[in-house]
C-alpha positions in Angstrom: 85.9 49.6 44.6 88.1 47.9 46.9 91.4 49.1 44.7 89.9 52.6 45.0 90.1 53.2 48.4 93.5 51.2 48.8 94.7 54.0 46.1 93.3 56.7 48.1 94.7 55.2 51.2 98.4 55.1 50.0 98.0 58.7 48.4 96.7 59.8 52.1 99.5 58.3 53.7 101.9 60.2 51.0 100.9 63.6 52.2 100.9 62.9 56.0 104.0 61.1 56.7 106.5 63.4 57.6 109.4 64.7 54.7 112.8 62.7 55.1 115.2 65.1 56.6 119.1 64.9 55.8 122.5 66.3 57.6 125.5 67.7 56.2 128.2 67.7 59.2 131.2 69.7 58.8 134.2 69.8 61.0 136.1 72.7 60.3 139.5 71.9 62.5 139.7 68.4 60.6 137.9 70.1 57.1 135.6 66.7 57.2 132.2 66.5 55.7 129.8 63.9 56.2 126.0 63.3 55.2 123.6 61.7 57.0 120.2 60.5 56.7 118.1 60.8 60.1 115.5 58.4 60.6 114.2 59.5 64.0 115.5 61.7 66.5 119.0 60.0 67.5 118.9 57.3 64.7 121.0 58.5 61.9 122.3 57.0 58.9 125.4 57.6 56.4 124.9 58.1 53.3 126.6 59.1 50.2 124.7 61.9 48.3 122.0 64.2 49.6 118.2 63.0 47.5 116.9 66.3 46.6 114.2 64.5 44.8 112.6 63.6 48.5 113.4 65.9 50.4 114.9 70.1 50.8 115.1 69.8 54.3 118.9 69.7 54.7 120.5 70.7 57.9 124.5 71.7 58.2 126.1 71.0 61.2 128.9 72.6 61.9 131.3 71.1 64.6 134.1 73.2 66.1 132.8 76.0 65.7 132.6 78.6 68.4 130.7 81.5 69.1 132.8 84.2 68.5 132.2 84.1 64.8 128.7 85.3 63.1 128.2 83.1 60.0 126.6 83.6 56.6 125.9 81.1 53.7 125.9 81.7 50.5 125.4 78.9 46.9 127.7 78.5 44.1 126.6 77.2 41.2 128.1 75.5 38.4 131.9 76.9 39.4 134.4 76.7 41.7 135.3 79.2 44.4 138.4 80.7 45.7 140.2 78.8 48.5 139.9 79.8 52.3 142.0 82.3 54.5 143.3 81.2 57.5 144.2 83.4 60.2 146.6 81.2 62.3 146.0 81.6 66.0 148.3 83.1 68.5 149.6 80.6 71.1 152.6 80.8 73.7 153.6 80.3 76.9 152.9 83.2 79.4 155.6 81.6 81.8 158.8 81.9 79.2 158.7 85.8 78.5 160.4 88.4 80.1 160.3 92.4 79.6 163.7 93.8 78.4 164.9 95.5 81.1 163.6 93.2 84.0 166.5 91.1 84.9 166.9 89.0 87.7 167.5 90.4 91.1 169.6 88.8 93.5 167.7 89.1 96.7 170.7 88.1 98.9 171.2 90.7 101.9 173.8 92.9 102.3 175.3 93.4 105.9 177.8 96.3 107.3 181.0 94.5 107.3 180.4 93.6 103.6 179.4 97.1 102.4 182.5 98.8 104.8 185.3 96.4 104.5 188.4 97.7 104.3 191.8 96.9 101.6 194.0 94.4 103.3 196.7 96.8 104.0 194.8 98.7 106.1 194.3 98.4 110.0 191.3 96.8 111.1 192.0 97.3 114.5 193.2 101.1 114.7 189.7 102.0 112.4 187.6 99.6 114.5 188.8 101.4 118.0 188.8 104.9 116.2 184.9 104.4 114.9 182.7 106.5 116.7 178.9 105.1 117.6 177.5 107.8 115.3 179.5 106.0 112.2 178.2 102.8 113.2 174.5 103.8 113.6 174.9 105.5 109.8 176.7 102.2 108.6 174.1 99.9 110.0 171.3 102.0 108.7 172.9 101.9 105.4 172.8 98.3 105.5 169.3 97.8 106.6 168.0 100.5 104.3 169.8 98.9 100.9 168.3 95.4 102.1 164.7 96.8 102.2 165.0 98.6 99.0 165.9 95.5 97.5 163.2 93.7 98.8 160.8 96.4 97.3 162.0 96.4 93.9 161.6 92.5 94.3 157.8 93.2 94.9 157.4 95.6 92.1 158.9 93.7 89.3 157.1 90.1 90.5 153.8 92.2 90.1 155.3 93.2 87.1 155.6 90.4 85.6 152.2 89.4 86.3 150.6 92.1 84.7 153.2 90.8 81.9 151.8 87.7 82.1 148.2 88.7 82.1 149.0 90.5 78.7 150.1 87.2 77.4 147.6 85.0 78.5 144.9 87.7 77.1 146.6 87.5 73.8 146.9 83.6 73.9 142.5 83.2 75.1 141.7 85.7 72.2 143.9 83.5 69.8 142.1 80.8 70.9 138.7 81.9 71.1 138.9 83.2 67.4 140.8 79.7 66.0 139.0 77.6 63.5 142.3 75.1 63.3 141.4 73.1 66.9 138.7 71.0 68.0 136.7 72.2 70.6 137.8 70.0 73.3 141.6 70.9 72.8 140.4 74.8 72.7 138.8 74.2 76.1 141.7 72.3 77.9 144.6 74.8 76.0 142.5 77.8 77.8 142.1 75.9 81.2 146.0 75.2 81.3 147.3 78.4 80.4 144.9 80.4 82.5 145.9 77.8 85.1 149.4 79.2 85.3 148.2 82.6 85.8 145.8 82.4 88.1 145.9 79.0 90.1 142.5 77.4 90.7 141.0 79.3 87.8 140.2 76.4 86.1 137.8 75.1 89.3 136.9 78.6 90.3 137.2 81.4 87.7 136.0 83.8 90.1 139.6 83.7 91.3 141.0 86.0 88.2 138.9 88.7 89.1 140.0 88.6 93.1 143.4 89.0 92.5 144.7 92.8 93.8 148.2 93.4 91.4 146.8 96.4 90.9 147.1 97.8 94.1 150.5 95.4 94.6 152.2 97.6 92.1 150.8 100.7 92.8 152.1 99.8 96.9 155.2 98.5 95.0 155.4 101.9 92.9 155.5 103.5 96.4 157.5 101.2 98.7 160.4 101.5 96.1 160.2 105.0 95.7 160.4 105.9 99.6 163.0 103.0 100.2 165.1 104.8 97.9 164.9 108.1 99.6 165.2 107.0 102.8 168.6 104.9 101.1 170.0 107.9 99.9 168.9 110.3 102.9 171.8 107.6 104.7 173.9 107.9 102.1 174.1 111.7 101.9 175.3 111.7 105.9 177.8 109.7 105.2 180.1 113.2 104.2 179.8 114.9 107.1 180.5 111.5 109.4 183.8 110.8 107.7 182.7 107.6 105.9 184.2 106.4 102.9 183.3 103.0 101.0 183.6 102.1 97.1 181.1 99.6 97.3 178.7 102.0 98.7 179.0 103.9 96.1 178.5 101.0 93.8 175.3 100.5 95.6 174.0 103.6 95.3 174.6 103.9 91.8 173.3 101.0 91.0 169.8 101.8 93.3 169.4 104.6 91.4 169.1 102.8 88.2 166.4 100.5 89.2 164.9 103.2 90.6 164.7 104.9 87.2 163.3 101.7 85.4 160.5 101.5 88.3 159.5 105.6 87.4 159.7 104.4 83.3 157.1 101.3 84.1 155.0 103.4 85.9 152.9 103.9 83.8 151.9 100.1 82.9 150.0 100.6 86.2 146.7 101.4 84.8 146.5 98.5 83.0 146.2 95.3 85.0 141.9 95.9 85.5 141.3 96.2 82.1 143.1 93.1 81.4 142.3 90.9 84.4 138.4 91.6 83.1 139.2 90.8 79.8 140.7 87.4 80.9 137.9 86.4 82.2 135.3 87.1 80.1 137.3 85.3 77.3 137.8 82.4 79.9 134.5 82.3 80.8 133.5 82.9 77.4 135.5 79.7 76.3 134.2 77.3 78.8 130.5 78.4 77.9 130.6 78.1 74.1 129.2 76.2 72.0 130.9 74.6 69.5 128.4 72.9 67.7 126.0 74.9 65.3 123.1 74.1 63.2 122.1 76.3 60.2 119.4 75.3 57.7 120.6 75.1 53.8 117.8 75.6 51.0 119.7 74.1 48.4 118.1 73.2 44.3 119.4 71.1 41.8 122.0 73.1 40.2 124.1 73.7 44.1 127.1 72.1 44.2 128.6 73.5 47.1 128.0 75.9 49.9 130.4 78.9 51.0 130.1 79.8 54.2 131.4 82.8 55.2 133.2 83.3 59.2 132.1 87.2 60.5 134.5 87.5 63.7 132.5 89.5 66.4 135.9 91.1 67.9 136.2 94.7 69.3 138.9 96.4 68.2 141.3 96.4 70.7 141.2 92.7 70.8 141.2 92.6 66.7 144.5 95.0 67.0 145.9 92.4 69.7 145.5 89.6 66.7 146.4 91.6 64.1 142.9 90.8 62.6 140.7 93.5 60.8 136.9 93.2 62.6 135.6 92.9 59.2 137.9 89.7 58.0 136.2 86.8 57.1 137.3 83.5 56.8 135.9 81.6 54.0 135.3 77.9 54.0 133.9 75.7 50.8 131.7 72.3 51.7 131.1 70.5 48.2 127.4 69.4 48.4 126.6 66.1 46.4 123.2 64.7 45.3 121.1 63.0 43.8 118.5 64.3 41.6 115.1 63.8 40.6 114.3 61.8 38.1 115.5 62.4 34.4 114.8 61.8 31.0 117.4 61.7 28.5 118.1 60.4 24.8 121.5 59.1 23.4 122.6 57.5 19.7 125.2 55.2 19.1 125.6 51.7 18.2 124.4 48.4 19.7 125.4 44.8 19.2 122.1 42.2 19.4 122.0 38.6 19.7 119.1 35.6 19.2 119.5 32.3 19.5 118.1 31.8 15.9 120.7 34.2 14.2 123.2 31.8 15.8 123.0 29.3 13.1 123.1 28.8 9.2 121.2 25.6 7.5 121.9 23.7 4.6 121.4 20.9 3.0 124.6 18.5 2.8 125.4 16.5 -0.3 123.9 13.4 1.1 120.7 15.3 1.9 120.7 15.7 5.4 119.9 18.9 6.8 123.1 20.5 8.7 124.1 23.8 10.9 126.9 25.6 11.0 127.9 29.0 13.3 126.7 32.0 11.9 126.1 35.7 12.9 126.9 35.9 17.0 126.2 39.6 16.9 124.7 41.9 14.7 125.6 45.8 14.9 122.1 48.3 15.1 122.1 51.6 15.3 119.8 52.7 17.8 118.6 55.7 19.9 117.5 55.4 23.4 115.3 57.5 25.5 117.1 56.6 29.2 115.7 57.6 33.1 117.4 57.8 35.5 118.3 59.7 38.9 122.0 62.1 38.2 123.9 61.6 41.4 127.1 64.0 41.7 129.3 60.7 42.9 129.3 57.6 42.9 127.9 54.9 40.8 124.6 56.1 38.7 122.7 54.0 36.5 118.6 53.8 35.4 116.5 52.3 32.7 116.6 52.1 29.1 114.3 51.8 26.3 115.0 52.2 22.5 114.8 51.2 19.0 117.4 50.5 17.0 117.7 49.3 12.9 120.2 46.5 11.8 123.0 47.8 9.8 123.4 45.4 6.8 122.4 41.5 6.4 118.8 40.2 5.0 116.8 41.1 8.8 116.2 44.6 8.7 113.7 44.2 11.7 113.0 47.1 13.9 114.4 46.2 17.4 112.9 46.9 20.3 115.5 46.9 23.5 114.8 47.5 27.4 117.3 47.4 29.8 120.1 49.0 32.5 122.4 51.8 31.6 125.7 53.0 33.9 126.9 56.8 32.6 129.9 58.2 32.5 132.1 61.2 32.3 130.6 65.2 33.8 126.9 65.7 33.0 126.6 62.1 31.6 127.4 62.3 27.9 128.8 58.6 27.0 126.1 55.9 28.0 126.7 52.1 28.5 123.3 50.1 27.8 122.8 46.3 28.4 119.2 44.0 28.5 116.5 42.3 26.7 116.0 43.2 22.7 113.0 41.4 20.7 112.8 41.4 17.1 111.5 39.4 14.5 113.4 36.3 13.1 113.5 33.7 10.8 113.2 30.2 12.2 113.6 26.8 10.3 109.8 25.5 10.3 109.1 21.7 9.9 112.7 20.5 10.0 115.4 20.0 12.2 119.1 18.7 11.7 120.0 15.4 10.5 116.5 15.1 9.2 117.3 13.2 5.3 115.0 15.4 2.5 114.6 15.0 -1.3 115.7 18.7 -2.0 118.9 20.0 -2.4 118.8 23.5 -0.6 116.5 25.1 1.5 114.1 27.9 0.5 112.2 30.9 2.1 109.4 28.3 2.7 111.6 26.5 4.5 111.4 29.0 7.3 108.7 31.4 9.1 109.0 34.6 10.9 108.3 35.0 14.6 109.3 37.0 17.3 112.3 36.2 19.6 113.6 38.1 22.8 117.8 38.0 22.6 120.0 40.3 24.2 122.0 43.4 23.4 125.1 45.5 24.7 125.1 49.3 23.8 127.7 52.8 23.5 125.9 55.6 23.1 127.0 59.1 23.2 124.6 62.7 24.0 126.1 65.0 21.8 124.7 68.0 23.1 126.6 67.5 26.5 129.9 66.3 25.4 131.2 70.0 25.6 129.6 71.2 28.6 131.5 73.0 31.1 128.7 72.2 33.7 
């Protein structure tokens, strides 16, 4: 009675202890998989293979990988799948690109005597006394109004470059929000740095990208530019009916009206800046807040051997267009998946070799009647079929029981042989078997004498020995034929 409820008891306990979970972790930057066995909340354990005999509760993990992808899991069986597409990201520095047309202004002022200065043959002294106060005013004014025109296209094309910048940096944060190459902690500090040199103090306080004005700066600058040049050329034109005359003027002029035409080509760039800045910062702040670890549940059976998980960017388009990346891409990434199974029952044939103690040795008698012993058989080939169980296991070592019977080949025992024992496998879906143990058969032993005893007879007989039973050992190669050609 006692037994019955300890039975009961351990089949109770079966049912309520909770199901052994597992953990497949997959870092996709460093294409690492790992398995674990968890224990208890925090307590977790490597292992090898997953046991789908105990347990279907298999969580992946999936490390670096951020939110801007939508992911769906799929099983192969049985085959292997194509490799993955990788999109490389997009990364550069904002700081080291330029727009053609944009070079660099030299925002050294001009004065009057430099503008007006006269060929070395000429006399200073007779045009200085013959200048009148109007010429003077209209030189000076020339001066001053060149000097501020310079100092406008200065301030359009440093808020051009921003909003030059801005397209960078926008390209660079949506190259790295939508990389699966990088860990998650380089993705964070790469998007920290480069928004950084952008917008200083982003990093702290991102609310600074969105309080920047360039907008307005290069509308102003827009402006500023086009009235300094009007109010440039307004001096310039009086310069006929005053009697002035200078080649570098004219150089001057010239050259202000080319800038002049570059500023009313960008003009239209302009509208962009908002659109951008708000962009930035949602990807920013998009970066910063994602997580990069993800857990998705896996219902895998016997016959999975990997998992294909496929990477669903969620882009809009004129980001996708930006990356040159269609917003129904996917990326595809393979994670093998390797088990053990349940239990399994399988029979081989082959050959075994068997050894007793009492095969070891022949007796006879010697010519001066003593009994004598000399080596004999040390093995004794059977052929044998096994019936074997065992757990399959997609790596590492695998092994189980063995039981069989087996018939000597040859020689006067022709015993059955019964054999128990271990058996390691070999090759894809186990078809060649390697068998060692315990084998008991039935032998003949020398009864009533032992060597160097003296007797009146010549040579022994059959009554000379009886038949018992004798446990000896065996080694076996065995072979499945019907999964030697398997693909599986």
């Amino acid at each position: 009675m006692k037994a019955c409820w300890a039975v009961l008891g351990l089949v109770l306990c079966n049912f309520t202890l909770p199901a052994q979970q597992h953990l497949i972790r997959y870092d996709i930057a460093g294409e690492h998989v790992s398995y674990f066995k968890i224990r208890k909340p925090g307590d977790t354990v490597t292992i090898s293979v997953l046991p789908v005999s105990k347990t279907n509760r298999v969580n992946l993990q999936l490390v670096n990988a951020a939110n801007s992808y939508q992911r769906r899991v799929t099983y192969i069986n049985r085959e292997e799948a194509p490799e993955a597409i990788i999109i490389p990201g997009l990364g550069s520095n904002p700081a080291q690109h330029l727009v053609s047309g944009l070079a660099a202004i030299d925002p050294q002022l001009m004065n009057a005597a430099d503008i007006f200065k006269k060929q070395e043959n000429d006399n200073k002294m007779v045009e200085l006394e013959a200048e009148t106060s109007q010429q003077k005013a209209a030189k000076l004014a020339f001066a001053s109004r060149y000097n501020e025109f310079t100092a406008a296209i200065s301030q359009w094309r440093s808020a051009v470059l921003f909003e030059q910048n801005c397209q960078l940096l926008w390209k660079d944060l949506a190259g790295l929000r939508y990389s699966l190459q990088e860990p998650a902690l380089q993705v964070k500090r790469a998007a920290r740095e480069k928004t950084e040199m952008v917008f200083p103090g982003a990093g702290e306080n991102p609310s600074v990208i969105l309080l920047n004005n360039n907008a307005d700066n290069l509308n102003s600058a827009v402006t500023a530019v086009r009235n300094k040049f009007s109010a440039l050329f307004q001096t310039y034109n009086s310069f006929s009916n005053l009697d002035i005359e200078s080649p570098v003027a004219d150089s001057l002029i010239k050259e202000a009206q080319g800038r002049t035409g570059l500023v009313n080509t960008n003009t239209g760039t302009a509208k962009g800046p908002d659109a951008v800045v708000n962009r930035i910062s949602e990807l920013f702040r998009q970066i910063q807040n994602d997580h990069y670890t993800q857990l998705t549940t896996l219902d895998i059976s016997r016959k999975t051997i990997m998992a294909e998980i496929d990477f669903i960017p969620l882009i809009d388009s004129v980001t996708a267009d930006a990356l040159n990346m269609g917003q129904r891409d996917t990326i595809k990434r393979l994670v093998p998946i390797f088990k053990k199974e349940p239990l399994r029952f399988r029979n081989t044939f082959g050959f075994s070799f068997v050894s007793y103690a009492e095969n070891r040795w022949h007796y006879f008698v010697t010519p001066d009647s003593l009994i004598a012993r000399e080596t004999a058989d040390q093995f004794q080939p059977v052929v044998v079929t096994y019936l074997h169980f065992y757990a399959p296991r997609d790596r590492g070592f695998r092994w189980g029981g063995t039981f069989g019977a087996g018939v000597p080949v040859g020689g006067d025992n022709s015993k059955l042989n019964i054999m128990l024992g271990l058996s390691t496998y070999l090759g894809k879906n186990d078809p060649v078997c390697i068998s060692a143990g315990l084998a008991g058969t039935q032998v003949k032993k020398l009864s009533g004498w032992k060597t160097g005893d003296k007797v009146s007879f010549s040579s022994l007989s059959s009554n000379d020995y009886s038949t018992v039973y004798r446990l000896g050992y065996f080694f076996a190669l065995t072979f499945n034929p019907g999964n030697l050609n398997l693909k599986d």
